[in-house]
C-alpha positions as CSV (number, residue, x, y, z in Angstrom):
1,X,46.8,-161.0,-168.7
2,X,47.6,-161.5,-172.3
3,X,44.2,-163.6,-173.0
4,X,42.4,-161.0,-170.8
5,X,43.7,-158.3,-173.2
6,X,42.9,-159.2,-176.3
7,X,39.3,-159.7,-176.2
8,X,39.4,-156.1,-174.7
9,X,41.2,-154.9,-177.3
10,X,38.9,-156.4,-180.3
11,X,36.1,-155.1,-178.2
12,X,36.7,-151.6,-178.0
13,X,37.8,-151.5,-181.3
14,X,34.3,-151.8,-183.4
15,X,33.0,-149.1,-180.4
16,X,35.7,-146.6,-181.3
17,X,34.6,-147.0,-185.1
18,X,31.3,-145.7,-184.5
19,X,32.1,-142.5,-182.8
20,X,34.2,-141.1,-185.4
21,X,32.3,-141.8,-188.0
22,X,29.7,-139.8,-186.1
23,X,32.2,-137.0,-185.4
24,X,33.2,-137.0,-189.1
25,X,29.9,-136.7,-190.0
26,X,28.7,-133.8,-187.8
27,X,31.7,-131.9,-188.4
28,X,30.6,-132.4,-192.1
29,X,27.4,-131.0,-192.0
30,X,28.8,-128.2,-189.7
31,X,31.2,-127.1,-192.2
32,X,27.8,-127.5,-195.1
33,X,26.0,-125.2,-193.1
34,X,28.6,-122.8,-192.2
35,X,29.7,-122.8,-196.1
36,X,26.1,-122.0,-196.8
37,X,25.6,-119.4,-194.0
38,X,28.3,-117.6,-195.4
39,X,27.5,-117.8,-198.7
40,X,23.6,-116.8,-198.3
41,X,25.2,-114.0,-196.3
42,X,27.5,-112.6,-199.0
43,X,24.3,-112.5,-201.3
44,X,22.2,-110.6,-198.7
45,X,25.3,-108.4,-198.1
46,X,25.6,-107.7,-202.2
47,X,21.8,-107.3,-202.4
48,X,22.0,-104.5,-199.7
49,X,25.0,-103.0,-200.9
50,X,23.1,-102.6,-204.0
51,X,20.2,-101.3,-202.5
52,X,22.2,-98.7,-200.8
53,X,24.3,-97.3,-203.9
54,X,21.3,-96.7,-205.8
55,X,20.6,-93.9,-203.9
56,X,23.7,-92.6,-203.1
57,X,24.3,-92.7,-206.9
58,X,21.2,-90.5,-207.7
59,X,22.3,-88.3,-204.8
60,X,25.6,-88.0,-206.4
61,X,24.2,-87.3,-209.8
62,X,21.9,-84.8,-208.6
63,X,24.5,-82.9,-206.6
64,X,27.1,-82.8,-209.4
65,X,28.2,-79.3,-210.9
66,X,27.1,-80.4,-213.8
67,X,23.4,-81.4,-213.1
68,X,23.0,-77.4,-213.7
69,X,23.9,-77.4,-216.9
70,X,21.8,-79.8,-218.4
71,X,18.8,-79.0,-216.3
72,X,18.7,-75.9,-218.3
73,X,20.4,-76.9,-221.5
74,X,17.9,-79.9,-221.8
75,X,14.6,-78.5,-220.9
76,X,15.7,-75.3,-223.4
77,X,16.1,-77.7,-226.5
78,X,12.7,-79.8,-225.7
79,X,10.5,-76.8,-225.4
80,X,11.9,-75.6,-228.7
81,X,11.4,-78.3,-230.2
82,X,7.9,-78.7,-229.0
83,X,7.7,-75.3,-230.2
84,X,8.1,-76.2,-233.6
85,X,6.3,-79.2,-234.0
86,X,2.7,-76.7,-232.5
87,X,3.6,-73.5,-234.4
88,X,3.6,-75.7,-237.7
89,X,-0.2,-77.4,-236.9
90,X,-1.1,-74.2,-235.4
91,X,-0.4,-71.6,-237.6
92,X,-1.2,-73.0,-241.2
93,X,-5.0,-71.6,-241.3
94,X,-3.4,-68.5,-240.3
95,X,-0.6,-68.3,-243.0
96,X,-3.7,-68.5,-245.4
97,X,-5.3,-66.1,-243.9
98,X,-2.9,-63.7,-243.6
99,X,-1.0,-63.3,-246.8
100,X,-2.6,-63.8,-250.3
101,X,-0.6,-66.3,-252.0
102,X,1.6,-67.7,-249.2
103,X,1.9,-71.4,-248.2
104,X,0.4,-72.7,-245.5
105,X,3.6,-72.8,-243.9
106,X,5.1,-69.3,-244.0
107,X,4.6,-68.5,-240.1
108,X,6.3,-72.0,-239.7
109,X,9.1,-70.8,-241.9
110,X,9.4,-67.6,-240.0
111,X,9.4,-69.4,-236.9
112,X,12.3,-72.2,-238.1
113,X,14.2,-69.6,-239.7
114,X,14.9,-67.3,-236.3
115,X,15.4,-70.7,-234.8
116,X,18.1,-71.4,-237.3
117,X,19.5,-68.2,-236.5
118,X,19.2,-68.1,-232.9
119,X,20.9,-71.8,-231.7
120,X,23.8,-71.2,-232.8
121,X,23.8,-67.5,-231.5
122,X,23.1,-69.0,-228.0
123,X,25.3,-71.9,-228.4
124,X,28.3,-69.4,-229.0
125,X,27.2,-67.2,-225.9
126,X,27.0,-70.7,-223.6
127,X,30.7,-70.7,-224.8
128,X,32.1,-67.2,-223.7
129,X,33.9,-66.5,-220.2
130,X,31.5,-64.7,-217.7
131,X,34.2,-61.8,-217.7
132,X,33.5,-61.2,-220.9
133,X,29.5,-61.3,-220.9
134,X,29.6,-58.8,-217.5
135,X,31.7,-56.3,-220.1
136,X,29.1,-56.4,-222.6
137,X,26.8,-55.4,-220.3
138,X,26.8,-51.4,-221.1
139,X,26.9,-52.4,-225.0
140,X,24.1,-53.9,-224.8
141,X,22.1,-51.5,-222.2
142,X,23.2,-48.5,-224.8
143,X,22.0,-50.5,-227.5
144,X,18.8,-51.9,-226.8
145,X,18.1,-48.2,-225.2
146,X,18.8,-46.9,-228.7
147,X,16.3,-49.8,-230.3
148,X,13.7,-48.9,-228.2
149,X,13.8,-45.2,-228.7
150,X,12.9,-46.3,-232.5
151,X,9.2,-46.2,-232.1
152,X,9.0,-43.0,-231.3
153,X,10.2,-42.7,-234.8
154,X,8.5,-43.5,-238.5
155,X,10.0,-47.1,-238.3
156,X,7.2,-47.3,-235.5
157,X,4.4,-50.0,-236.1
158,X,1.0,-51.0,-234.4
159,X,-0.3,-54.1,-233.8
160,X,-3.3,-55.3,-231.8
161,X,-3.0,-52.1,-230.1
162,X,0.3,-52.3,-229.2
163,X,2.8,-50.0,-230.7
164,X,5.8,-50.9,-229.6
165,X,6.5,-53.1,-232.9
166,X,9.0,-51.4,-235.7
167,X,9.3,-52.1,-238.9
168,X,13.0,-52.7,-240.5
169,X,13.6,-53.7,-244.0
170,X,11.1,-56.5,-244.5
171,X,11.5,-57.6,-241.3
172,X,9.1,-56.6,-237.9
173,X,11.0,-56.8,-234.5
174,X,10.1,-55.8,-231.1
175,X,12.5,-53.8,-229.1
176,X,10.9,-54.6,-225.6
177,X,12.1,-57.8,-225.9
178,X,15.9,-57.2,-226.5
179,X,15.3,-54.8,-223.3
180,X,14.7,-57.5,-221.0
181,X,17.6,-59.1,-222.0
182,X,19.8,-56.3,-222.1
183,X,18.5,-55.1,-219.0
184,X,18.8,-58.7,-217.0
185,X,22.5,-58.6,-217.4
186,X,23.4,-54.9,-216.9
187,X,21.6,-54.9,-213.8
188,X,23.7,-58.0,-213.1
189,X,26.9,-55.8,-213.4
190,X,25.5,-52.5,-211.5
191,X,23.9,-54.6,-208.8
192,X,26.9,-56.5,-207.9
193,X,29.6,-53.8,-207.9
194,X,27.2,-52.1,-205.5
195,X,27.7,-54.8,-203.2
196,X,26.6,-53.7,-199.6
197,X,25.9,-50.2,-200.2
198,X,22.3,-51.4,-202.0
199,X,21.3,-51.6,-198.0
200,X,20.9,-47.4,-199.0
201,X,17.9,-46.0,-201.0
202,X,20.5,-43.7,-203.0
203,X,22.3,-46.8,-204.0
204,X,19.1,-48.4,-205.1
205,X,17.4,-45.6,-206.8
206,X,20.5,-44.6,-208.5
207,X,20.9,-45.6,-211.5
208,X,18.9,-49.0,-211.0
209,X,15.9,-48.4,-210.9
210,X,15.9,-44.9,-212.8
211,X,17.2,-46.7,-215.8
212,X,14.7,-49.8,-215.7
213,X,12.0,-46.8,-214.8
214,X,13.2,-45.5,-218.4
215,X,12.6,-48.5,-220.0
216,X,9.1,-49.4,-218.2
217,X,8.2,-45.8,-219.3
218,X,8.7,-46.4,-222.8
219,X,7.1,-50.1,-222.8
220,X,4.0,-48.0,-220.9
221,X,4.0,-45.5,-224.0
222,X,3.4,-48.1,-226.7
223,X,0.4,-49.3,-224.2
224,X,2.0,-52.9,-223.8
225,X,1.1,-53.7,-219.9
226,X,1.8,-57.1,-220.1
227,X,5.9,-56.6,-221.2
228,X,5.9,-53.4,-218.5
229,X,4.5,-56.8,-216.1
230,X,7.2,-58.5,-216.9
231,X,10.1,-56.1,-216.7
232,X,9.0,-55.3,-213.1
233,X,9.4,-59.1,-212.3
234,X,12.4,-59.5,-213.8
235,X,13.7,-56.0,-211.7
236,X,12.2,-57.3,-208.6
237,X,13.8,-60.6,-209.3
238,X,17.4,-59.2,-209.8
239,X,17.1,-56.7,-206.5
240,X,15.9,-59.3,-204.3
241,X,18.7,-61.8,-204.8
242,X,21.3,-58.3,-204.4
243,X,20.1,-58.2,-201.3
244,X,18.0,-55.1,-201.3
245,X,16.2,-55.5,-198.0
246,X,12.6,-56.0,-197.3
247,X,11.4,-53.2,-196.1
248,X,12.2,-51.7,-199.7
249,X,10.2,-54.0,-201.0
250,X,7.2,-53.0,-199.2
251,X,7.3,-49.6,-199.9
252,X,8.3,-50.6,-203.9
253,X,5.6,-52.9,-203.9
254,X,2.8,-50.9,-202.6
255,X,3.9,-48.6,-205.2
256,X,3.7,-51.0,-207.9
257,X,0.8,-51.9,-207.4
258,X,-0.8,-49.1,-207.2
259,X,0.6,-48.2,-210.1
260,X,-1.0,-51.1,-211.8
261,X,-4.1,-50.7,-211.0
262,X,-4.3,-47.7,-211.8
263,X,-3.6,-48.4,-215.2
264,X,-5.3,-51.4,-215.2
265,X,-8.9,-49.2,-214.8
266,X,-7.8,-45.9,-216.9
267,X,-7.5,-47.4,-220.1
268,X,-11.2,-48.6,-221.4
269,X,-10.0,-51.5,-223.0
270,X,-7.8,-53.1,-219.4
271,X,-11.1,-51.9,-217.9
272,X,-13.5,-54.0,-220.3
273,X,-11.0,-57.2,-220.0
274,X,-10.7,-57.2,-216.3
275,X,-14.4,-56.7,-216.0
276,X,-15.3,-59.8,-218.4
277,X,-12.4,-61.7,-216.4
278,X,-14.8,-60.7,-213.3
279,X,-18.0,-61.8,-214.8
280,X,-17.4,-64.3,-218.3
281,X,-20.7,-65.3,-218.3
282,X,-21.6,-61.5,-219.5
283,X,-18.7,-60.8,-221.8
284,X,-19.4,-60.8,-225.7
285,X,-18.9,-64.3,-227.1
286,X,-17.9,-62.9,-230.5
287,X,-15.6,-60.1,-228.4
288,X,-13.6,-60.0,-225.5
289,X,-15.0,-63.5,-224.1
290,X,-14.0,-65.1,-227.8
291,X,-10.4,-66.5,-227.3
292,X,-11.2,-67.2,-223.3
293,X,-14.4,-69.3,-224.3
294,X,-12.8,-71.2,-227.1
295,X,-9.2,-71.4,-225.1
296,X,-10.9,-73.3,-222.6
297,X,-13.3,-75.4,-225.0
298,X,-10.0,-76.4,-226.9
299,X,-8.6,-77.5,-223.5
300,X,-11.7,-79.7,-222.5
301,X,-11.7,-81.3,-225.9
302,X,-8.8,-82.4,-225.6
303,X,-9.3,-85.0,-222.5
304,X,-6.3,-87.2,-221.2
305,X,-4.5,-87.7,-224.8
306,X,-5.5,-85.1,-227.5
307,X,-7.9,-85.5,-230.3
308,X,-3.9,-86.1,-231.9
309,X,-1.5,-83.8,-233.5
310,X,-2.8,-81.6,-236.0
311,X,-6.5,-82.4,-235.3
312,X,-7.4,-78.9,-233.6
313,X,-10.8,-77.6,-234.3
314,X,-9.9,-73.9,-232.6
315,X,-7.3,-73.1,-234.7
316,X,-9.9,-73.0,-237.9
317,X,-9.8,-69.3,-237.0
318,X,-11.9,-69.6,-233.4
319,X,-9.0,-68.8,-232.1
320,X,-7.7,-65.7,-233.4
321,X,-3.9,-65.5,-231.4
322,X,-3.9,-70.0,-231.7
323,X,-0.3,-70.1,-233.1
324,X,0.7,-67.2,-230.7
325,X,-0.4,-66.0,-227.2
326,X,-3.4,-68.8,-226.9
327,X,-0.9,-71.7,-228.2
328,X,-1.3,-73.5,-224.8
329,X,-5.0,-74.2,-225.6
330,X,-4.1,-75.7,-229.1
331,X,-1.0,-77.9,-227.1
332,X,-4.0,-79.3,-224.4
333,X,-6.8,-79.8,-227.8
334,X,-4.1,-81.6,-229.6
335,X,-1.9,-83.5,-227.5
336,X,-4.6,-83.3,-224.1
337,X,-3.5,-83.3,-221.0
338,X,-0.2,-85.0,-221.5
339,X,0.7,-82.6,-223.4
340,X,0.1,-79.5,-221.0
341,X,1.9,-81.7,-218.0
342,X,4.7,-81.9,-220.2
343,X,5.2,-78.0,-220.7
344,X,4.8,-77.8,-217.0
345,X,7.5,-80.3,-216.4
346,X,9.8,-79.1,-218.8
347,X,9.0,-74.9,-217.3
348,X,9.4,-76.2,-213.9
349,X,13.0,-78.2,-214.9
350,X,14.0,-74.9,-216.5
351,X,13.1,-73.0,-212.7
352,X,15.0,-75.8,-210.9
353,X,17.8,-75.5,-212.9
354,X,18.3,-71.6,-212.4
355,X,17.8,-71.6,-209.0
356,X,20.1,-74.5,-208.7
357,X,22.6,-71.3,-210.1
358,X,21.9,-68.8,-208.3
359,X,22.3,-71.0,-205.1
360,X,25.5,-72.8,-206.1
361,X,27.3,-69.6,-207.7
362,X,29.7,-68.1,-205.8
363,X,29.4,-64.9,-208.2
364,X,27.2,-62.0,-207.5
365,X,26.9,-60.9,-210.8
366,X,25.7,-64.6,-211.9
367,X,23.3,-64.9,-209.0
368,X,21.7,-61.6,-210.1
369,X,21.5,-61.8,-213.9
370,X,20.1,-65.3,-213.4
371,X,17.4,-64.2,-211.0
372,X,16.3,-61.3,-213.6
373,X,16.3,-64.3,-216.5
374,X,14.3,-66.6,-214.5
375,X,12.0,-64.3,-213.1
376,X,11.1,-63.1,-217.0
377,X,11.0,-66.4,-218.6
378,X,9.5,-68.7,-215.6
379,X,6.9,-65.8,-214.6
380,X,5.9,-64.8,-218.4
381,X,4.7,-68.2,-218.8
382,X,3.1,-68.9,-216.0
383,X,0.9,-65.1,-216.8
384,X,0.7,-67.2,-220.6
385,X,-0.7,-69.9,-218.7
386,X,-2.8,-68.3,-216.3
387,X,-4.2,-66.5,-218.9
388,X,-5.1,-69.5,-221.4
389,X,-6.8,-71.7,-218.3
390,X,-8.7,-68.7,-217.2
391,X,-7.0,-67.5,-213.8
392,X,-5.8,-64.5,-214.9
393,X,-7.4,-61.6,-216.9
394,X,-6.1,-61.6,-220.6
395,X,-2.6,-59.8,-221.2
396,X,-0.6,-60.3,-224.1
397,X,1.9,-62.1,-223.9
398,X,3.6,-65.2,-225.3
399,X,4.3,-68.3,-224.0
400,X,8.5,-68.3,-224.1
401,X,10.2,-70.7,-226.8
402,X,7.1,-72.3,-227.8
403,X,5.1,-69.0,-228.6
404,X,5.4,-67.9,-232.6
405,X,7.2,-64.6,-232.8
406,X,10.9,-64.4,-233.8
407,X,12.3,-61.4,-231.6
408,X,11.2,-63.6,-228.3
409,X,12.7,-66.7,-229.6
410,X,16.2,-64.9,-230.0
411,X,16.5,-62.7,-227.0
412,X,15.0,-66.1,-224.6
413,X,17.4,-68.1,-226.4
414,X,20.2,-65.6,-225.9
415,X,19.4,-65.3,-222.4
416,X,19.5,-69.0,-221.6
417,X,22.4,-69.6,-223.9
418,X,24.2,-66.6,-220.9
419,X,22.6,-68.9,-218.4
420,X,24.3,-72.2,-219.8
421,X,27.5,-70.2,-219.7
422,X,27.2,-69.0,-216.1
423,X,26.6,-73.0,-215.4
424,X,30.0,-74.3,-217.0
425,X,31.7,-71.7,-214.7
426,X,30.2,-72.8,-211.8
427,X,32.9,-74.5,-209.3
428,X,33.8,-78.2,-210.8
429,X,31.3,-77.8,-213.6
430,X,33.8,-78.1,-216.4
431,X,35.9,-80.9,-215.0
432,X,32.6,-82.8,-214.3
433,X,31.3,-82.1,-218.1
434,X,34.5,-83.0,-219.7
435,X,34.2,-86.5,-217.5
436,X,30.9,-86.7,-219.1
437,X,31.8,-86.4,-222.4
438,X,35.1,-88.6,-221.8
439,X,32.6,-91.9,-220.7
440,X,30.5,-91.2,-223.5
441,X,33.0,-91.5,-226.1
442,X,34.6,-94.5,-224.2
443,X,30.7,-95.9,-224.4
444,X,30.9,-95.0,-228.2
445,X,34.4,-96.7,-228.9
446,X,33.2,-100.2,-227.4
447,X,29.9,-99.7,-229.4
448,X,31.1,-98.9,-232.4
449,X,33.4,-102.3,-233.5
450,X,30.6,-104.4,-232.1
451,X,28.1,-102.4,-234.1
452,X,30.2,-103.3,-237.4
453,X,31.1,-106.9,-236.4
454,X,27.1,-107.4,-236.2
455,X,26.4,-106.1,-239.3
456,X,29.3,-107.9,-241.1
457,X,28.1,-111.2,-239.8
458,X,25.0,-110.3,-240.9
């Protein structure tokens, strides 16, 4: 048995050798692939994950208290700015033309100096407690009632057939347009403290409407239809978000618009511009078709990218109101069609942004004073715009924050620096802008000494 053995023993040994070696190696290559299954799964798993908190961090951006704020604060500072940059190559024919002796760049000058002025006005009003704007409220009712009472006295002033203008010192301001502002927020105040009982014709009629009547009535006096336009908007605006119901609003706007009409067609002049809106091809081409021709020739000119800044043909006098009500047309000649898009863009982040507001805002009085401010600035430039590409009869008004004419500038300015304010109150706004401002100086801090150590091994 022991020689039997042995030559079993040295035979199964090389067979047994084999085997494992075959195990060993299977086992290897199972562990290689399983290594790099898991590891091409982590990488598809971190790809997805990344894919996935993109939007959730856009959706988190966009739904912070915050977003409000700069919505409005941004699009504000851009459209002044653009504002600037057109009045100064619009209105340098102008300044010529109008003063003997002046520089080409007095309505500029006018225009930067109330912009001066006005920033830091709004700036400060962005920074005070809603409390303390909603007590301001009858101040400012009492005293832009008192301004606008002023031309019914010598002070009074005509221009372009409009005399609600007056004359102070050497200085020409409007009073309508320190009504709309004083007028958005008071109806703020009255319409919230009203509550439920607006639900009641007494309630609404009393002293709402009677007051803004008061104030239409004396924009209607100085023959200035398109501001009387615009203060019905901005009333319309502020009842419907109070929660006036509908049926009022038939009634009111049946009314209204018979109202309208029938001062659109007793007045010669309305008559004569809504007749050559109705028929252009017949309308004088030195007369009432002039700036509607050329606003639309300055337009076409302009194609996809401008004939470039400062290059406008239709301001060479062709365009009598260029710097002013028609300065759309001069923005599409010079800068093309770019250029209008972006005004559109920057009007229509402006309406997102207060209606993100008056959604979000738990206060009545906010929701109310912001629906009067947006329904005056968002719907006095789309009538601007309406107006300049030839889908709405001509009415006189300007186009807000980009327009020349310093009164505008510094009640829209004031009334969006009350609208910035109303956003820092809303709920987690200031915890979420004082974050903000926290990461950007951490940003800073880090850039800084890198910043320096550049340039000193430079």
């Amino acid at each position: 048995m022991t020689t039997t053995e042995a030559p079993r023993r040295t035979a199964t040994r090389p067979a047994r050798r084999p085997t494992t070696r075959a195990t060993s190696s299977r086992a290897a290559s199972s562990r290689t692939a399983t290594g790099s299954g898991r590891a091409g799964t982590g990488r598809a798993t971190t790809a997805s994950n990344r894919t996935k908190a993109a939007p959730v961090a856009r959706t988190a951006t966009w739904s912070s208290p915050a977003t409000s704020y700069y919505l409005v604060g941004g699009a504000t500072l851009l459209l002044l700015l653009l504002g600037l940059v057109m009045v100064l190559s619009a209105s340098t024919v102008y300044s010529l033309r109008d003063t003997e002796g002046a520089t080409p760049f007095a309505d500029f000058l006018n225009q930067a100096k109330f912009a001066i002025i006005a920033a830091p006005v709004a700036y400060g009003i962005s920074r005070l407690p809603v409390g303390w704007i909603r007590k301001l409220a009858w101040v400012g009712i009492i005293g832009a009632l008192g301004l606008q009472l002023l031309v019914f006295s010598p002070l009074s002033l005509s221009q372009g057939g409009n005399s609600g203008w007056i004359h102070i010192g050497p200085q020409n301001l409007q009073p309508a347009e320190f009504s709309k502002l004083a007028l958005a927020v008071w109806l703020g105040a009255v319409l919230a403290a009203k509550g439920p009982l607006l639900k009641k014709w007494s309630h609404v009629l009393m002293p709402a409407v009677l007051v803004a009547g008061l104030f239409l009535g004396i924009v209607l006096y100085t023959h200035d239809l398109g501001t009387a336009l615009i203060l019905i908007a901005l009333v319309a605006g502020a009842l419907w978000v109070a929660g006036v119901p509908l049926s009022m609003f038939s009634l009111a706007a049946a009314g209204v618009t018979a109202a309208v009409a029938y001062l659109a067609v007793s007045s010669a002049n309305r008559r004569e511009r809504l007749l050559s809106f109705l028929s252009p091809e017949t309308a004088d081409p030195m007369g009432l078709g002039l700036q509607p021709r050329h606003a639309l020739g300055g337009l076409g000119t302009g194609g996809i990218s401008g004939v470039g800044l400062g290059g406008s043909r239709e301001k060479w006098l062709w365009l009598p109101e260029g710097h002013n009500d028609y300065i759309f047309a001069i923005i599409g000649e010079e800068l093309g069609l770019l250029g209008t898009l972006l005004v559109l863009v920057l009007f229509g982040a402006l309406a997102v942004g207060l209606t993100r507001i008056i959604k979000r805002h738990p206060d009545p009085f906010v929701k109310i004073t912001t629906a009067a401010i947006g329904c005056w600035i968002i719907g006095q430039a789309l009538i601007n715009i309406g107006v300049v590409i030839g889908v709405l009869p001509v009415i006189g008004l300007p186009l807000p924050l980009v327009s020349a004419g310093g009164s505008a500038l510094v009640t829209t300015l004031a009334a969006l620096g009350i609208v910035l304010a109303f956003a820092r109150s809303e709920p987690g706004a200031k915890e979420a802008l004082a974050a903000r401002k926290a990461s950007v100086r951490r940003s800073l801090a880090v850039i800084a000494p890198r910043l320096a150590s550049g340039k000193a091994r430079g």
